[in-house]
C-alpha positions as CSV (number, residue, x, y, z in Angstrom):
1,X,96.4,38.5,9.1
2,X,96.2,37.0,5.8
3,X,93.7,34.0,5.0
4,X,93.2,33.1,8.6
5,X,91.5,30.3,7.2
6,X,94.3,27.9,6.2
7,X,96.1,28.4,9.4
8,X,93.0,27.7,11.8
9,X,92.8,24.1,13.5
10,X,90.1,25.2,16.4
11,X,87.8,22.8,18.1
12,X,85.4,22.4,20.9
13,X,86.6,21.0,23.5
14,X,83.6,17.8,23.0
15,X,85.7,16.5,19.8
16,X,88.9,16.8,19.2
17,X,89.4,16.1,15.5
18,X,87.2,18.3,13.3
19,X,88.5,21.9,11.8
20,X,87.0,24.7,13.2
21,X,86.7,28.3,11.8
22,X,85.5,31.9,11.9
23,X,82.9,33.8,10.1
24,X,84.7,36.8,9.5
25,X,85.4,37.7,6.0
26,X,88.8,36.9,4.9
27,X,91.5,38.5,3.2
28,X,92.6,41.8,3.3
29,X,90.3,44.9,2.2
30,X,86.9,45.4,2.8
31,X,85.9,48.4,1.1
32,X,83.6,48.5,-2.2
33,X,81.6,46.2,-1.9
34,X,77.6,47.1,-1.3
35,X,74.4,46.3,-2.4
36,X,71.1,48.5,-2.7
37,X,67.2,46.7,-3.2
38,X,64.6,49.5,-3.4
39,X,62.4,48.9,-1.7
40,X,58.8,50.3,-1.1
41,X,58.3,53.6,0.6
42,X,57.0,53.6,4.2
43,X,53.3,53.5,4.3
44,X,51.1,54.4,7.6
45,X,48.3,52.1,8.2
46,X,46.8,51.2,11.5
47,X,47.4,48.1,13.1
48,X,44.4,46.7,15.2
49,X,45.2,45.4,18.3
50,X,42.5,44.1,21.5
51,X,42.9,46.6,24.8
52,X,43.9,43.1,26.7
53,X,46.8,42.6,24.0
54,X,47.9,45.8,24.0
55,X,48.4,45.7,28.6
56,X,49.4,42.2,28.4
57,X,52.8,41.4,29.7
58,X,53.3,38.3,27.5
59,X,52.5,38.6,23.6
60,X,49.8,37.0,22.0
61,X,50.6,33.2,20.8
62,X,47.6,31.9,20.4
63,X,46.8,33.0,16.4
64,X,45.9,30.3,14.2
65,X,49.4,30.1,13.1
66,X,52.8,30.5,15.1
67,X,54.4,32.1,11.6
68,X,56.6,32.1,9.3
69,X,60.2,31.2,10.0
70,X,63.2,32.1,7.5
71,X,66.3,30.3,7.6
72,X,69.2,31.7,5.1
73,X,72.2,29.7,4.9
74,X,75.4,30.7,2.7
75,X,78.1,28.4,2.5
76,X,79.9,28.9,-0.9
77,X,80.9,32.6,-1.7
78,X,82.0,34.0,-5.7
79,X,85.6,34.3,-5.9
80,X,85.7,38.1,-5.7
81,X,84.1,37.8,-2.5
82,X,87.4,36.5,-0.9
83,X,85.0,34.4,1.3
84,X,85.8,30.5,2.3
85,X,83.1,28.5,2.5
86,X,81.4,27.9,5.7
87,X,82.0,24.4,6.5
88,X,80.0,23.2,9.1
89,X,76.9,25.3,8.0
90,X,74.5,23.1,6.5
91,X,75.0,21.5,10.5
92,X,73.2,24.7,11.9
93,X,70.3,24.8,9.2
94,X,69.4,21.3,9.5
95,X,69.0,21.8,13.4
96,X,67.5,25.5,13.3
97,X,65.0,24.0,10.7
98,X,64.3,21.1,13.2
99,X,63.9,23.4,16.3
100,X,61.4,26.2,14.4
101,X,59.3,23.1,13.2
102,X,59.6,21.6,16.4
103,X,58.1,25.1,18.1
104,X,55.2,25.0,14.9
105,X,56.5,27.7,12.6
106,X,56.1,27.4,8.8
107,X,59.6,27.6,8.0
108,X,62.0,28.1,4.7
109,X,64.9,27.4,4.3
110,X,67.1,29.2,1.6
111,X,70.6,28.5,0.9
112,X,73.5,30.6,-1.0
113,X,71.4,33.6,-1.4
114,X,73.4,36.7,-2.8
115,X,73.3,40.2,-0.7
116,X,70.2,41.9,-3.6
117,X,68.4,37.9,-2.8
118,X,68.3,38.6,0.3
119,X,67.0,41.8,0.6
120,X,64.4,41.0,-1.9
121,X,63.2,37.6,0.4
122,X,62.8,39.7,3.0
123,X,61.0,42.3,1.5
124,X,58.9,39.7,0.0
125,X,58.4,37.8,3.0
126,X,57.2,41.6,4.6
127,X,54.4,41.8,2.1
128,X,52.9,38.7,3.1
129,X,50.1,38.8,5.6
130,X,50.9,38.1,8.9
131,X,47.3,39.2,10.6
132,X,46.7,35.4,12.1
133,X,50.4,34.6,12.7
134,X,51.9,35.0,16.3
135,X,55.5,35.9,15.2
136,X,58.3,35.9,13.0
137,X,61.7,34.3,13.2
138,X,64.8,35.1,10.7
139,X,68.3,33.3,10.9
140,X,70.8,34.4,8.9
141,X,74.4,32.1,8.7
142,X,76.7,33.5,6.8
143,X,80.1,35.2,6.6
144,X,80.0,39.0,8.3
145,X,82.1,41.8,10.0
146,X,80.4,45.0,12.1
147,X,77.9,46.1,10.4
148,X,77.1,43.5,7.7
149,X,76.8,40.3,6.9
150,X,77.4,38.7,3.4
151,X,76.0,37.3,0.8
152,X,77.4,35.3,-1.7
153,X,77.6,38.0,-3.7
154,X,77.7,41.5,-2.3
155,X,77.0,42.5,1.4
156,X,73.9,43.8,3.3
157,X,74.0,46.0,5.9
158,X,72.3,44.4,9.3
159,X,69.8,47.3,10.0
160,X,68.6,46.3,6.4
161,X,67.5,42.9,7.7
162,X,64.8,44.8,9.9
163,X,63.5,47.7,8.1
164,X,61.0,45.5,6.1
165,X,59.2,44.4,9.4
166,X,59.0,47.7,11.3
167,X,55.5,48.2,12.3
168,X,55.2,51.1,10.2
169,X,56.4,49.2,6.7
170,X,54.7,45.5,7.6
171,X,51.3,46.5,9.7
172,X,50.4,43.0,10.2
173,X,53.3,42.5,12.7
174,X,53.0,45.5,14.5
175,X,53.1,44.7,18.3
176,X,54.2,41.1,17.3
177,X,57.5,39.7,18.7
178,X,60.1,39.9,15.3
179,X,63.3,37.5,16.2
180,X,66.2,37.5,14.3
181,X,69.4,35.4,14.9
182,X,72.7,36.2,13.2
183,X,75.4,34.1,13.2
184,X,78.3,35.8,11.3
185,X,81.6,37.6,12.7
186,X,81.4,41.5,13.6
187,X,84.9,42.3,13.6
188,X,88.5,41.1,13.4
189,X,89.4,41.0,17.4
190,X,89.5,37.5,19.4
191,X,88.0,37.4,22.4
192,X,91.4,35.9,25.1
193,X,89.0,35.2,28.2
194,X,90.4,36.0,31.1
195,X,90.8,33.1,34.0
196,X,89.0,33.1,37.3
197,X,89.1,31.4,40.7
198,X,86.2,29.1,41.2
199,X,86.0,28.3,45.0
200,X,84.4,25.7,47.1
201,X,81.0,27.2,48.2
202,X,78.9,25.6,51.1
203,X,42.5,39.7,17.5
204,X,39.9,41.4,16.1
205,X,37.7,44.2,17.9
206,X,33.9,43.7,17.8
207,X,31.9,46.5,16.4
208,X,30.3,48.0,19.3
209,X,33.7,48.1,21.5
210,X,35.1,51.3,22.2
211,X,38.0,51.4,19.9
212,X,41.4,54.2,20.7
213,X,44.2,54.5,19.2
214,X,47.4,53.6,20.9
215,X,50.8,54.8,19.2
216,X,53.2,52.1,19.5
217,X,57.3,52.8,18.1
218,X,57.8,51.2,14.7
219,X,61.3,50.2,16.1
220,X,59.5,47.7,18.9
221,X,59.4,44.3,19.4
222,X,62.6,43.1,17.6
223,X,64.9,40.7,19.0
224,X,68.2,40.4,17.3
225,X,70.6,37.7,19.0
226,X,73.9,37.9,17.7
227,X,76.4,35.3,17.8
228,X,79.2,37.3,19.2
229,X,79.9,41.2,20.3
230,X,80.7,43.9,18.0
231,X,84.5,44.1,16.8
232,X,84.9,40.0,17.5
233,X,85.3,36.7,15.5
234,X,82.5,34.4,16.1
235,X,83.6,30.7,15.8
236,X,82.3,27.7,13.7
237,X,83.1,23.9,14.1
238,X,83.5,22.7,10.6
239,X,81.7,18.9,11.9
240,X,79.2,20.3,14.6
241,X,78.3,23.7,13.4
242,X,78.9,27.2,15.3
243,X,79.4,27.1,18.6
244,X,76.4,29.7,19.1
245,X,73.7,27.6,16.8
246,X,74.5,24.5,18.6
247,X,74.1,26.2,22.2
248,X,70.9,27.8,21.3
249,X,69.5,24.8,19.2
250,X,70.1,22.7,22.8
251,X,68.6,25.3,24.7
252,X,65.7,25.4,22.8
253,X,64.9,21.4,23.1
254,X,65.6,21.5,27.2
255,X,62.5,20.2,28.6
256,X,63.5,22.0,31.7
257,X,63.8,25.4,29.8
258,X,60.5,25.1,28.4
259,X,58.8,27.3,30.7
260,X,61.3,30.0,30.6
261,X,60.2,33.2,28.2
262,X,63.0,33.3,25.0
263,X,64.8,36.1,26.6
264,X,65.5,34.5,29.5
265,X,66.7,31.3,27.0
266,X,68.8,33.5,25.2
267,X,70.6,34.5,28.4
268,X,71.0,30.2,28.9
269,X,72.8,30.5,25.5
270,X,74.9,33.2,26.2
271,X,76.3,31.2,29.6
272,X,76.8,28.1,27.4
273,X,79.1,29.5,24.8
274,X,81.0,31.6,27.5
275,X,81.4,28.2,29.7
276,X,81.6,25.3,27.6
277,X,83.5,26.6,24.5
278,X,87.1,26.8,24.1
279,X,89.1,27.2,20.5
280,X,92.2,24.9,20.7
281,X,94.6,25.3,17.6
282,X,98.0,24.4,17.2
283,X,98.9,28.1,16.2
284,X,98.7,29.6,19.6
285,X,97.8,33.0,18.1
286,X,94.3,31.6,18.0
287,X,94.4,28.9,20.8
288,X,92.2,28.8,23.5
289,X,89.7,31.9,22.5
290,X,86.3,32.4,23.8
291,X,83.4,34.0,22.8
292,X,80.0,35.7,24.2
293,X,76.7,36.5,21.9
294,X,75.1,39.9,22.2
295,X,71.1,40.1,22.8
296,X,69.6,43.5,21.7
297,X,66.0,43.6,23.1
298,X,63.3,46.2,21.9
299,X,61.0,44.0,22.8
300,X,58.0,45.4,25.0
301,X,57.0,41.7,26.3
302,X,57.5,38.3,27.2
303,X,58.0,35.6,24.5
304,X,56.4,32.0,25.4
305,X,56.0,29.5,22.6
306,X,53.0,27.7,24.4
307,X,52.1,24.5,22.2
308,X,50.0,24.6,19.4
């Protein structure tokens, strides 16, 4: 299709005037580009969990600290990228950063990180100890198609966000609730909706505890929310911010959601950008698109970010 981004004039429905746009990568071949961090080898150590923990049905969030929160926003690209920049992004930091803060993370914010910055961040950030933290929460805004998502220079594959926390690689999170939010496109193919009829309807163990060992999969407790489904666009409002950031930033500062666990949120933010989003464009090749983010739960428990 070209640079879709000179042709698109999308915008939700709330305000008509400003630009909105994708976050798929734009122009035409997508081949070449990678990028490799090595990282340390996977290293088994034991993770020490309390037996009421471990048969809980809600996770732990009472450690002296909620955790650390990550924020990585890239809005300008290198010119060999082929990548527009993300206006409307600094939009979604500013209120992610508010909302983590707001739910008592530590949180850091990084912008216009390249794919080998990333990775190395994260890996970083893996190293640190999380014994006395309750979670961890990554966003990542950025360009993206299946698969990846970009940096401003070089890509990163998405399974590469994760491998530094698994519980085998980062022991201090193991059985700890790992959330990662990606807004970025994951694929070329807009999403037309399809109409519908609405009718009228009427710690620590002590030393003389018996202590076991319980094998937990390295691959539990992530959460990944992604902005949109694999294969599709995921859209951006170049004044308000992507249509998914905004939904779940709302969500997540509804007094009346405050009691629900985050997965059932996350389902709150899915209905919200189905319902009350709508691309309008004068090129009718992109007018009136919708859009649905995509939840992938290993999680093994319910998430409640009970106050501090």
């Amino acid at each position: 299709m070209g640079d879709k981004g000179d042709m698109k004039k999308d915008v939700h429905d709330a305000n008509p005037n400003p630009v909105s746009d994708t976050d798929a990568r734009y122009g035409q071949g997508f081949g070449g580009i990678s990028s490799k961090v090595q990282g340390r080898k996977p290293v088994q150590r034991t993770a020490i969990i309390t037996e009421a923990e471990l048969n809980s049905s809600r996770y732990k969030m009472d450690h002296g600290s909620r955790g650390k929160a990550l924020i990585i926003n890239n809005k300008e690209f290198k010119g060999n990228m082929g990548l527009g920049d993300r206006k409307g992004t600094d939009v979604d930091a500013a209120v992610m950063y508010q909302r983590l803060q707001e739910l008592d993370f530590d949180v850091t914010l990084e912008h216009n990180l390249s794919a080998d910055k990333i990775q190395q961040i994260l890996l970083n950030l893996s190293l640190e100890d999380h014994n006395d933290c309750d979670c961890l929460f990554v966003v990542v805004l950025s360009h993206g198609e299946e698969g990846v998502v970009f940096g401003t220079e070089g890509s990163v594959e998405v399974k590469k966000l994760f491998e530094p926390f698994k519980g085998n690689r980062c022991p201090s999170l193991a059985g700890k609730p790992k959330i990662f939010a990606i807004q970025a496109c994951r694929g070329c193919q807009f999403d037309d909706g399809m109409d519908v009829t609405v009718a009228d309807a009427e710690g620590m163990m002590e030393i003389d505890q018996t202590v076991r060992t319980q094998s937990i999969p390295a691959e539990a407790d992530f959460l990944v929310a992604y902005s949109v489904v694999p294969g599709f666009y995921s859209w951006r409002n170049s004044t308000n911010g992507s249509w998914f950031i905004q939904a779940l930033s709302v969500a997540l500062q509804d007094k009346k959601l405050k009691d629900l666990d985050f997965l059932r949120l996350l389902t709150v933010v899915n209905r919200k950008v189905a319902y009350q989003f709508q691309s309008q464009t004068s090129d009718p090749r992109m007018a009136l698109k919708k859009q649905i983010p995509c939840i992938t739960s290993m999680l093994t428990k319910e998430i409640y970010f009970t106050p501090k």
